[in-house]
N, C-alpha and C positions, 0 to 999 in steps of 0.2 A: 491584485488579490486583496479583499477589503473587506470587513461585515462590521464595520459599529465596533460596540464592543465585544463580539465573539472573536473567533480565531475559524478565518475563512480554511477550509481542505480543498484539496484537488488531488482524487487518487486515479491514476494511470492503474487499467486491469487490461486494457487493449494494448493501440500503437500511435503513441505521439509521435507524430514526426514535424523535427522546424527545418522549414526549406527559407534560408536565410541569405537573402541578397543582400542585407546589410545589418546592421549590429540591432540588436535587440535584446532586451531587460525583461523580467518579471521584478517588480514591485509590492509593497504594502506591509500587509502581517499575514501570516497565516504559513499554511505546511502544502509541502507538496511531495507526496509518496510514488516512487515508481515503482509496482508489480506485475507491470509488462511489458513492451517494448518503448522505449526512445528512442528514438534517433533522429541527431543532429546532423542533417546532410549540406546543410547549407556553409558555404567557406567563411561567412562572419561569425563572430560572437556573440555571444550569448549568456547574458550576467542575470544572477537570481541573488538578488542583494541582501542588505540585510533587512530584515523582519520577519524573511521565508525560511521555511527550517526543510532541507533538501533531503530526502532520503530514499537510496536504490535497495528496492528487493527485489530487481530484476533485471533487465537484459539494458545497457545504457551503451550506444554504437556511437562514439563520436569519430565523424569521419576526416573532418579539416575545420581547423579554425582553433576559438578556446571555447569552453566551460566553464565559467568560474560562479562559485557558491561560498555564500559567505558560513553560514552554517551548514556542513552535506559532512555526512557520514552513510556506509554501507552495510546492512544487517545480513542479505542474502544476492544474490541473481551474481551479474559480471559486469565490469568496466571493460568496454572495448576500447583500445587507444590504435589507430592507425596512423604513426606521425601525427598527433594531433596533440594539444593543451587541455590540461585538467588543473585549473585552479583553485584554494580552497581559504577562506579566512579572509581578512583584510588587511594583514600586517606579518611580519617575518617569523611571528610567534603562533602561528593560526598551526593546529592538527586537522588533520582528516582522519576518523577513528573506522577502521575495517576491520567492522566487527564479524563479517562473513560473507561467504560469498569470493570473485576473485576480482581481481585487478590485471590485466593482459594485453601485450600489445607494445609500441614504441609510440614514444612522443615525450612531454615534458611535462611533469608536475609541479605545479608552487606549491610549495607547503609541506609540513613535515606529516608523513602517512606514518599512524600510528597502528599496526597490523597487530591485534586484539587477538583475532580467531579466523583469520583471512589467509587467503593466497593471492602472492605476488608472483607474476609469471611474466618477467619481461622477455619479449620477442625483437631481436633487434636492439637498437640503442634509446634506454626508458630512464631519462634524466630526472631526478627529483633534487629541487631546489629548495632547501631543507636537511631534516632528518629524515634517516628511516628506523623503526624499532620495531624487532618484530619477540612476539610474549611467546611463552612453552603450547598454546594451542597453534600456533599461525604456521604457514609454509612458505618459504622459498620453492618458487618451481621452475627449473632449469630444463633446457631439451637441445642437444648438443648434432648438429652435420657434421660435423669439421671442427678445424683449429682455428681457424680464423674468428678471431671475435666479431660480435656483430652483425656479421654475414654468417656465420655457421652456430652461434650461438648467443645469448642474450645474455647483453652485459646492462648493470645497474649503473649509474653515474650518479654520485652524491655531490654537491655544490654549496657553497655558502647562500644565505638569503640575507642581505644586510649582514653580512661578519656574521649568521646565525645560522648554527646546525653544517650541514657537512661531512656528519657522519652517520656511523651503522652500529646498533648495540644487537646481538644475533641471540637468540634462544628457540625452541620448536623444531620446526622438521625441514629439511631440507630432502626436496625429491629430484634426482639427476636419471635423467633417462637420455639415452640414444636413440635416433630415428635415422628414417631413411636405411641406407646403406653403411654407415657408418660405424665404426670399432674402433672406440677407446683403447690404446697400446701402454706399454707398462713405458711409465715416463712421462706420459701427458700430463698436461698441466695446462687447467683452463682459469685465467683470471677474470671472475666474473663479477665481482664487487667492487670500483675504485671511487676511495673517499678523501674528501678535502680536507678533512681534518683526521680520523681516527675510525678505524672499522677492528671493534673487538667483539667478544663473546665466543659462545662454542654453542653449534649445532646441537640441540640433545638427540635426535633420532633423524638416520639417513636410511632414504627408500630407494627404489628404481631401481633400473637396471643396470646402472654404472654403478650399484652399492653391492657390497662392500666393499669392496676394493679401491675405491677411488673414495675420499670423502671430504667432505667443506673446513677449511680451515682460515680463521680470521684472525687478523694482527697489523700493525701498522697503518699502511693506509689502504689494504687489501683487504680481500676475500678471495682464496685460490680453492678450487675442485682437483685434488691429487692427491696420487699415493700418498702416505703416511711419510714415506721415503724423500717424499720433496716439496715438502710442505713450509720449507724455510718460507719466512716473511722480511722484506725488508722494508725497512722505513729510511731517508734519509734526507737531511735537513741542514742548510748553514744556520751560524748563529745570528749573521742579517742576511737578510735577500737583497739588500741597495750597500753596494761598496763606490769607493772613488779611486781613482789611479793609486798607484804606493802602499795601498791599505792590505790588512792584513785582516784574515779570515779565519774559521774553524766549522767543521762539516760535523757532524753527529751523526753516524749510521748505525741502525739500530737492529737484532736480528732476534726474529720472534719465533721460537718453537712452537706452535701450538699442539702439536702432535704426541702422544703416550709414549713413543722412543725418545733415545736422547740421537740430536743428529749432529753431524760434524761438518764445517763450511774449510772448505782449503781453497787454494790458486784463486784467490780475492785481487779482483785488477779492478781497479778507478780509472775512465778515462776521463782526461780533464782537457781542457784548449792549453795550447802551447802558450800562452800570456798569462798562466797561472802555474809560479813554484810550489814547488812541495819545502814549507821549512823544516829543518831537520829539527829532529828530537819531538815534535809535534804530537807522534803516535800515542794514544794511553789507553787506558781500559783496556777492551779483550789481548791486546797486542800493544804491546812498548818498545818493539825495534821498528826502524826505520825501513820505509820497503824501497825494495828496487825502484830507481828512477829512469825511467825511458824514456827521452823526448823524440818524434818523428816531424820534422821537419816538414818532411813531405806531406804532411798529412796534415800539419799545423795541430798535431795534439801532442797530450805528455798521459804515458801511462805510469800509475802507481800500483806496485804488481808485489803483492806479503801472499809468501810463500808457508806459511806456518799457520796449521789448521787450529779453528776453534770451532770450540766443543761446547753447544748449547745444550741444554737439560730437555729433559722433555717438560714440557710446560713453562719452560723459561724466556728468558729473551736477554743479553748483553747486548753491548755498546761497543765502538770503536770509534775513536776521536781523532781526528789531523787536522794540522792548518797548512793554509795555503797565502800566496801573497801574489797580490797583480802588478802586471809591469805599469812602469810610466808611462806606457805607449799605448796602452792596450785602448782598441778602439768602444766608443758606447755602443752600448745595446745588451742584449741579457744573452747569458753561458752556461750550459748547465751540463750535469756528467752522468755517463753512461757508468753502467758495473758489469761486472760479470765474476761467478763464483760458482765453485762447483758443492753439491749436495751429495753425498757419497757417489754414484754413478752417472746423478744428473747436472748436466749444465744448465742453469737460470743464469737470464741479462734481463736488463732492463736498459731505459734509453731514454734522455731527455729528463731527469731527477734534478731536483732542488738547485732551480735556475737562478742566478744572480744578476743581477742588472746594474749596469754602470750606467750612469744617466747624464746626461748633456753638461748638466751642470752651469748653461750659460744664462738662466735668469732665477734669482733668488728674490725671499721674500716678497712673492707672489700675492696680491689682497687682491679682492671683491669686497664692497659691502652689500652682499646678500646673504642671511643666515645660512647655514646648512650648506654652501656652496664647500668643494674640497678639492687638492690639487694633490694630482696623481705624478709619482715621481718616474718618469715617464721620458723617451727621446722623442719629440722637443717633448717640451713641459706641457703639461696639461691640466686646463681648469674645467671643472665641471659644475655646472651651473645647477644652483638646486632648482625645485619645480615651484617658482616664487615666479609670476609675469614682472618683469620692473616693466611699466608702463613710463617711466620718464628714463630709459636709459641705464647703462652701467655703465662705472668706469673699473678698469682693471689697471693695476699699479707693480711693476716688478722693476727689479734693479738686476743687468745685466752684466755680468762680468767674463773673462774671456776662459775657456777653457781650455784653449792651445800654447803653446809655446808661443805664437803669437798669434795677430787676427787682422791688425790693420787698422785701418779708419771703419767708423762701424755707417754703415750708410745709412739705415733704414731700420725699427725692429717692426713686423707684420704679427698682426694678431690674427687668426684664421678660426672663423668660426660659423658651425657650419659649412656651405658653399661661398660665403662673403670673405673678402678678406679688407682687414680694418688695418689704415696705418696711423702706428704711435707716436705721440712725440715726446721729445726731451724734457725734463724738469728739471736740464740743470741753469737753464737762466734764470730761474726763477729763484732756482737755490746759491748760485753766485751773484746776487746782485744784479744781473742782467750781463755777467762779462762772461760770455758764453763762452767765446774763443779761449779762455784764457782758462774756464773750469774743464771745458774735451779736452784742452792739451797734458792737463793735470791728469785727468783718470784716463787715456788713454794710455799715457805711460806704464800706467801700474796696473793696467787690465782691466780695468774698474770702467763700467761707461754710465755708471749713475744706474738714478731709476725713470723711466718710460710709462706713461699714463696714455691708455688707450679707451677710446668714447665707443659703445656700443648701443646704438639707441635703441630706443624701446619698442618699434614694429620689428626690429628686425634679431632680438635676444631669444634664443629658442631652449628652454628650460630640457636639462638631458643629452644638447648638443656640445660636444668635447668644444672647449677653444685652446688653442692650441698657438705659443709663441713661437715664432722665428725671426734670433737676429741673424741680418744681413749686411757683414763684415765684409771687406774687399777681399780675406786670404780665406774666407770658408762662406761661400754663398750660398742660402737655401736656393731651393728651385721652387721657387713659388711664381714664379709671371712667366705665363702661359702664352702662349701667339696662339690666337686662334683661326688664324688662314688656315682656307684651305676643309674648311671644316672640322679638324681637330685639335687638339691641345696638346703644344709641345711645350717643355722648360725650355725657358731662358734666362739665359745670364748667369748660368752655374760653372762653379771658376771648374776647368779640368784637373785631373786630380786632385782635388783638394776635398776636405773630409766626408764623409759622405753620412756622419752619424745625425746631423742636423737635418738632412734629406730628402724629404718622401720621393721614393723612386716608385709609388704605385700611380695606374691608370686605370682609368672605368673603362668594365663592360657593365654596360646596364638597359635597362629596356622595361616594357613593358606587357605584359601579357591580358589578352583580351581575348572575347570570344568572335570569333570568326563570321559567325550570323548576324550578330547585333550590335558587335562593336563594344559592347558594354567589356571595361575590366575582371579578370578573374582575380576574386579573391580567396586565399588559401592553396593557390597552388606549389607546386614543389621546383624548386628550380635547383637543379644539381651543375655544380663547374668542373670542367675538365681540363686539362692542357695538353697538347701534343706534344712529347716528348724528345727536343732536341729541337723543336722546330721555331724557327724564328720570323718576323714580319719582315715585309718587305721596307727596303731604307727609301729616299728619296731617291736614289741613282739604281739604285737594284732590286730586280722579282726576285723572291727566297722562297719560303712555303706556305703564305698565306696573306692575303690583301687586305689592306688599310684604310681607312677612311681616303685617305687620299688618293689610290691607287684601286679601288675596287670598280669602276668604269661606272656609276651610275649614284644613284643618289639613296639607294636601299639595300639593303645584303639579300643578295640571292643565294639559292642553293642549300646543300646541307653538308655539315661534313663529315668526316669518314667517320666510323664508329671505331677508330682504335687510340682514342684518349686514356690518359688517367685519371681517375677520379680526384682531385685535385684536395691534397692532406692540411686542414687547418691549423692544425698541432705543431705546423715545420716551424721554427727559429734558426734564420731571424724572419718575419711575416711576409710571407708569397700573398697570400690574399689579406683583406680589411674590409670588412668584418670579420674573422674567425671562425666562419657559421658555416656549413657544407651539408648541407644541401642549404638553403634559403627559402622561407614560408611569403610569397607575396604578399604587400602592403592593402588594404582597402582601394588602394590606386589601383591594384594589380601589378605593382613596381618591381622590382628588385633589382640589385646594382652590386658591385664590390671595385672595391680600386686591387688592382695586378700590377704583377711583374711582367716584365718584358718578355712575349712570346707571342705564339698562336692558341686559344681559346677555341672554345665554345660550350651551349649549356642544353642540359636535356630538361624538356619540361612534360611534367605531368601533372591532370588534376580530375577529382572524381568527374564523372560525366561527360571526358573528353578523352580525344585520341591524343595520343603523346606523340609530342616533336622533339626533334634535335634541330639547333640554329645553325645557321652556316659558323665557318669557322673565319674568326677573324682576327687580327695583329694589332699589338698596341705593343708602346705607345704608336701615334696618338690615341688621347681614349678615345672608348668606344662608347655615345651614351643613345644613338638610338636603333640597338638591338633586339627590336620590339618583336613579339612572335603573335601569333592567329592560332589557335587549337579551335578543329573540329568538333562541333557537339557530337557524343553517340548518339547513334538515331537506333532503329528499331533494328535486328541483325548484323547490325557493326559490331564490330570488337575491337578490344579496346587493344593495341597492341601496344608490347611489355618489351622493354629494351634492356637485358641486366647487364652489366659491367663488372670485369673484376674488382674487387680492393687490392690497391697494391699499397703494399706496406713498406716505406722507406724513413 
């Protein structure tokens, strides 16, 4: 889009539609108004950069892929989101201004949606990466099956964008309505706001059918739809999120009235993991005595159980403070605590709260010289490479030291980055004068093994790809060297028993998905994982409940498997799957991949214009990486068949 010096238009009064097999830009200067229909059916992207000024006053359907618009704001019509991407800005700071009109649907937004005189109506789960803010004209529109979030009602997710935004400031209307069959019961409580940093404000006017009785309450890092009566909000938070063995801690939980009564919290239980004491005297603010201390062995947890009720105002919020302390034993990885407290008649828990991480601790002072590059404190350690090409190479420089009571001779340290794995060498002959032997036997003693410089060259640095250290001691061995007989990839050389925090015990399933006629890749499809529960692969000596690269008779997976999986929860600690993403959006390859735990698998795939499949069911280790699927085009009187699954929540 281009005229000289004018300022080219393009106004949509009909139906655009981009049917996109592969990624496509509009460019130049000029504006582009939608007052009729769009639709983006095609599963690639589609960027409207900057010089084009983007604006809906009408009907915008995106089905799969992204949208992104450097300047797009909404005056009237609706954003349809089906699982899909709505990007807006160039940088972490970019608004989208919804000034009318709605916004509807599930998928993920970049950018902080600034709701003017608009309605937000998330259906399912509608992440925004960002803020959200909505003024005294705009609406929250909520429509409630069930209890279950996301399956029975539409929950918001707020996120950091660069450490930016994260939360919800609330003013205008909130409308809660019931459909289907469904009755709201005295007690319910739907959390339908969770924010990374802070969700405050108050509703000025609540509509629907759930009103008045039920109504929007914000605080902490919530937004709850409930009675007045159980409206408590909790926020809770350590003073650091990274401890080390021996260290001592303090937790902040915070308890927000937002409600016109005053309410009252009693039988306050903290579950915490059995590798964290409660130090006495600790307790302050709302409560200064020491609560009951219950450790359960069996269970490997320790509850902290204050029997003695506080009394929040109405419009207020106090505090309660405790520290804790971790053993010397306690293994790496992150821990985080459950609550539970009763609101006069009602029982609220939550699960998984302000996680703390103990981290490896075996390679310090970590450098790259490339700007912007930053190391995530992390089991192992992790660097992440900023989006700089080094065309001649990187080197990466860390000093490792032993985090166990002992370790041994250190054999090897592996730098892993990407699918390549890079090995390090020593710098300490270089730093001893060349008397190698004589400087290992010096820092060997004292845990110290120096610092380690590893060469990553320049075709092979992938800017955004994690690299990730592991030394390999004789008393604690990564499992990093793979045998790849046989067609899969098992560990080797990993000492038995011995620590398992250095680790990665994950395998790939992964594959790709194509179209069945043409062979070509789909892109944009939805690839969901499940696991069978209880069930395990077959070993080398023995059939169990489902076959392996090694053991499946033939050289491709046949079959499909049974439909009674679980939908497989990203959220679990410590990580069943890697990536963290459940369901998964296919790559422009038509890829998708995750590295597992050890079990029986399989994945349901769907995407607009095809029939959905389920993959046979298969066992890893070893991984699984070519669990490639074929979906049928629709043709003309086909239908599309729809496979739903429970959410099981554990």
């Amino acid at each position: 889009m281009n005229s000289s010096a004018r300022t080219a238009r393009l106004i949509n009064r009909g139906m655009l539609e981009f049917l996109l097999t592969g990624d496509a830009r509009i460019y130049g200067n000029g504006a582009l108004r939608n007052e009729g229909t769009l639709l983006k059916s095609g599963s690639a992207s589609l960027k409207i950069e900057l010089g084009i000024s983007f604006i809906n006053a009408g009907r915008l359907d995106l089905g799969a892929g992204t949208l992104s618009a450097v300047d797009f704001e909404q005056v009237a019509g609706e954003i349809r989101l089906n699982k899909s991407a709505l990007a807006t800005g160039n940088n972490q700071f970019a608004r989208f201004r919804l000034m009318g009109g709605m916004i509807s649907g599930s998928g993920i937004i970049t950018g902080t949606i600034e709701n003017i005189g608009g309605t937000l109506a998330p259906r399912g789960l509608l992440t925004i990466i960002g803020a959200y803010t909505q003024g005294p004209t705009a609406t929250l529109d909520l429509a409630f099956n069930g209890l279950t979030p996301i399956d029975d009602f539409g929950v918001l997710q707020l996120k950091t964008n660069q450490d930016i935004g994260g939360g919800a400031a609330i003013d205008g209307e909130l409308r809660i309505n019931s459909t289907g069959d469904f009755r709201a019961a005295a007690g319910d409580r739907f959390q339908v706001v969770n924010c990374a940093t802070s969700c405050q404000g108050r509703f000025a006017r609540v509509s629907g059918s759930l009103s008045p009785a039920f109504n929007g309450f914000a605080g902490a890092q919530e937004i709850v739809v409930a009675e007045a009566r159980a409206a408590i909000l909790v926020g809770l938070r350590p003073d650091t999120a990274t401890m080390r063995r021996d260290e001592a801690n303090d937790y902040t939980l915070t308890l927000v009235n937002p409600s016109d009564a005053a309410l009252t919290v009693s039988a306050l239980v903290a579950t915490l993991p059995i590798s964290f004491s409660y130090r006495s005297g600790s307790t302050s603010g709302a409560l200064t005595s020491d609560p009951f201390d219950v450790p359960d062995l069996t269970q490997g947890k320790r509850q902290l159980r204050w029997t003695t009720p506080i009394a929040v105002a109405a419009g207020a919020s106090t505090t309660l403070r405790f520290g804790i302390a971790a053993s010397s034993t306690i293994e790496v990885g992150s821990y985080s605590v459950d609550l539970q407290l009763q609101v006069g008649a009602n029982s609220v828990s939550y699960t998984q709260l302000a996680p703390i991480s103990f981290p490896l601790e075996a390679a310090q002072q970590i450098s790259v010289a490339i700007p912007g590059s930053r190391l995530l404190d992390t089991d192992p350690p992790t660097l992440l490479i900023s989006n700089v090409r080094a065309s001649q190479g990187i080197t990466i420089s860390t000093r490792i030291v032993c985090p166990f009571a002992s370790c041994g001779k250190l054999n090897a340290v592996y730098l892993l980055h990407g699918n390549q794995l890079f090995t390090m060498t020593t710098a300490l002959a270089q730093k001893a004068g060349g008397r190698r032997q004589e400087a290992e036997a010096l820092v060997q003693q004292a845990g110290d093994y120096g610092f380690w410089d590893g060469y990553i060259s320049g075709p092979s640095v992938f800017p955004g790809e994690p690299t990730k250290i592991f030394p390999d001691w004789e008393d604690h061995r990564a499992c990093i060297y793979f045998d790849y007989g046989g067609g899969g990839g098992r560990p080797m050389g990993c000492v038995p028993g011995g620590d398992d925090g250095p680790t990665p015990q994950l395998y790939d399933p992964s594959g790709i998905i194509s179209d069945a006629v043409t062979g070509q890749p789909i892109v944009g499809a939805t690839v969901t994982l499940y696991r069978l529960p209880g069930a395990a692969p077959d070993t080398r000596d023995a059939t169990r409940d489902c076959r392996t690269v090694d053991t499946r008779g033939g050289d491709v997976w046949t079959g499909e498997a049974p439909n009674t999986g679980q939908r497989e929860n990203p959220d679990l600690r410590p990580l069943q799957i890697d990536p963290p993403v459940n369901p998964q959006i296919t790559s422009s390859e038509g890829r998708y991949g995750w590295n597992v735990v050890s079990g029986c698998w399989y994945v349901q795939v769907s995407a607009p214009g095809y029939i959905g499949k389920i993959s046979a069911l298969v066992g890893v280790p070893p991984e699984v990486t070519d669990l490639d699927i074929t979906l049928q085009p629709l043709t003309n009187g086909a239908e599309q068949k729809n496979i739903y699954l429970p959410l099981v929540r554990r």
